[in-house]
C-alpha positions, 0 to 999 in steps of 0.5 A, spaced: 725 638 943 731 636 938 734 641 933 740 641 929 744 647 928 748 648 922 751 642 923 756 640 918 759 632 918 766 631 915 769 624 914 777 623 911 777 620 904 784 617 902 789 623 900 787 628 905 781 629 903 774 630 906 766 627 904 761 632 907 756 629 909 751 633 912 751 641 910 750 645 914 743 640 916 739 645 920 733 641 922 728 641 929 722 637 931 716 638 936 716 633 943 711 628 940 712 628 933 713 622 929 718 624 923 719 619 917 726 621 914 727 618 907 731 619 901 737 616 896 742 611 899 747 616 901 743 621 902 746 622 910 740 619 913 743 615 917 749 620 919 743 625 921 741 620 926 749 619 928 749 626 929 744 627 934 746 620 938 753 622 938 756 617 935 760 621 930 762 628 931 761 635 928 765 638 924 761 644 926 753 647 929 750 644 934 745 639 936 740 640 942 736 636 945 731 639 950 733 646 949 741 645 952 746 644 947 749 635 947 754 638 941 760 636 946 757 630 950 759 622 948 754 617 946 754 614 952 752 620 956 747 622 951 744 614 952 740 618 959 735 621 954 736 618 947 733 610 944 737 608 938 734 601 934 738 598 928 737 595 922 741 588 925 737 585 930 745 582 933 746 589 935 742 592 940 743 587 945 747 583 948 747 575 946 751 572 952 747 575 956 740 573 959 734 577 957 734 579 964 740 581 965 739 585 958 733 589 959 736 590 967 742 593 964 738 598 959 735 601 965 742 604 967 743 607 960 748 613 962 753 615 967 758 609 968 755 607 976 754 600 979 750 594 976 744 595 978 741 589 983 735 584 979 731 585 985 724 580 985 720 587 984 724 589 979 724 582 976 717 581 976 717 589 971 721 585 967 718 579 965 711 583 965 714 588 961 716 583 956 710 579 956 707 585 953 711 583 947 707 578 945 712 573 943 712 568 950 720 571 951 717 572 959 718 564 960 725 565 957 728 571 961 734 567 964 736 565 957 742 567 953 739 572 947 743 569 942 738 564 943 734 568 940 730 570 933 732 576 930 724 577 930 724 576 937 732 580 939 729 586 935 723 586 939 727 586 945 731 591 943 726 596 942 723 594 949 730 596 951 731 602 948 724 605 950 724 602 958 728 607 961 723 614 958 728 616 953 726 623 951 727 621 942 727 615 939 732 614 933 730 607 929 735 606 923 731 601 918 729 597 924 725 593 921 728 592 914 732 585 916 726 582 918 721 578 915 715 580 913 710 577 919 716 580 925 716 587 920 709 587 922 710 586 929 716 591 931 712 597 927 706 595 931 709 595 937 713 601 936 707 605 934 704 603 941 711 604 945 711 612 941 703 613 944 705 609 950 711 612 953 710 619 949 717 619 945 719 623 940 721 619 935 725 619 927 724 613 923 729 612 918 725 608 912 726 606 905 718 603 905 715 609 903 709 606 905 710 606 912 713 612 911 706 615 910 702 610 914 707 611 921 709 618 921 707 625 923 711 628 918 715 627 913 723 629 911 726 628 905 734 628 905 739 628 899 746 629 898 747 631 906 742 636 905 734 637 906 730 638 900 723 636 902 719 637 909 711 635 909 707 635 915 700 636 916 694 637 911 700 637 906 702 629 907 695 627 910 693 626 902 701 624 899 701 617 897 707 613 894 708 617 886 707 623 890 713 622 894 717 620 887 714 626 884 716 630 890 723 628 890 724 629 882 721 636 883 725 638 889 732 634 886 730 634 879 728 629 875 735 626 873 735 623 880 730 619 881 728 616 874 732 610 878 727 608 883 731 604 887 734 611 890 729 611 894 725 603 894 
């Protein structure tokens, strides 16, 4: 479903130089896993999703997706077969827009082509699809998200990204920024939109709980490399001071005496 090859990620630094942040990241994962990333800040634990939506380009190596090569493709094209989720609610949607018309154009991710018409069929898809978030956004269809929550746009956006099938779902810390209630709200819903809609997807997470608790398997990232990779029998006994002892052996002791490297 999703493999990286040897892939290298650069980005410029003042005086000509480069900081490398993914090296020579190899990395695949089945259709239908759940794979929870952690590691320390900076780890390139965001950039490996980045790779793989197409949001910042390769130095070197390959990024396939369905087994062709969307090394070469821009974000825009990728968006046919990959949902992306945020941390900021504000960023996944469109606040001048209305909800409709936010969810209307989610489902024409992809090629550049004609806005497609809210016809009352496609309207009552919509509303009901919203409906099954639980929040009562389908009375509020034809309001401006901006008036929304950021429990309810990040909702919203999570809708928007699995509604046109997307083949991966990339989610960034999503539910980092919110309160605990909506947390618990948009991990439900995104558990029940993975089952429903059959996604592969990559939880990018600091909560090592939810880590545990929401993935298949677990990838362990540091200094733009791979270090660690449980799933299976391994992982279904693994609690949070496993993964710190984890991260010391793999890294060595000195780089997680500090806890909030992955907390």
């Amino acid at each position: 479903m999703i493999a990286l090859e040897s892939v290298v990620v650069s980005f410029p630094q003042g005086g000509g130089e480069e900081r490398t942040v993914l090296r020579g990241l190899s990395f695949g994962v089945a259709r239908g896993s759940t794979v929870s990333v952690i590691g320390s800040n900076g780890a390139g634990k965001s950039t490996l999703l980045n790779a793989i939506a197409g949001t910042v380009p390769l130095r070197s190596g390959t990024v396939r997706i369905d087994g062709a090569d969307r090394s070469r493709e821009p974000e825009w094209m990728r968006a046919r077969y990959v949902g992306r989720v945020r941390q900021n609610p504000m960023a996944g949607s469109a606040g001048e827009m209305t909800v409709m018309d936010n969810l209307s154009m989610a489902l024409r991710k992809g090629p550049r082509r004609l806005r497609l018409a809210v016809t009352p069929a496609l309207a009552r898809f919509l509303t009901e699809r919203v409906a099954e978030l639980g929040m009562g956004l389908e009375t509020r269809m034809r309001e401006n998200v901006s008036l929304l929550s950021g429990g309810q746009r990040q909702a919203l956006t999570l809708l928007m990204a699995v509604l046109s099938k997307p083949a991966v779902l990339l989610l960034d810390e999503h539910t980092a920024a919110l309160d605990p209630a909506n947390a618990e709200l948009v991990s439900a819903l995104t558990k029940r939109f993975i089952a429903e809609y059959g996604l592969t997807a990559l939880i990018v997470t600091h909560d090592m709980k939810r880590a545990l608790s929401e993935a298949d398997r677990i990838v362990m990232m540091h200094d733009g490399s791979i270090v660690a990779d449980v799933e299976g029998a391994a992982k279904a006994g693994l609690g949070v001071e496993d993964l710190v002892r984890l991260f010391k052996r793999a890294r060595g002791s000195e780089y997680a005496e500090d806890r909030d490297l992955l907390f």
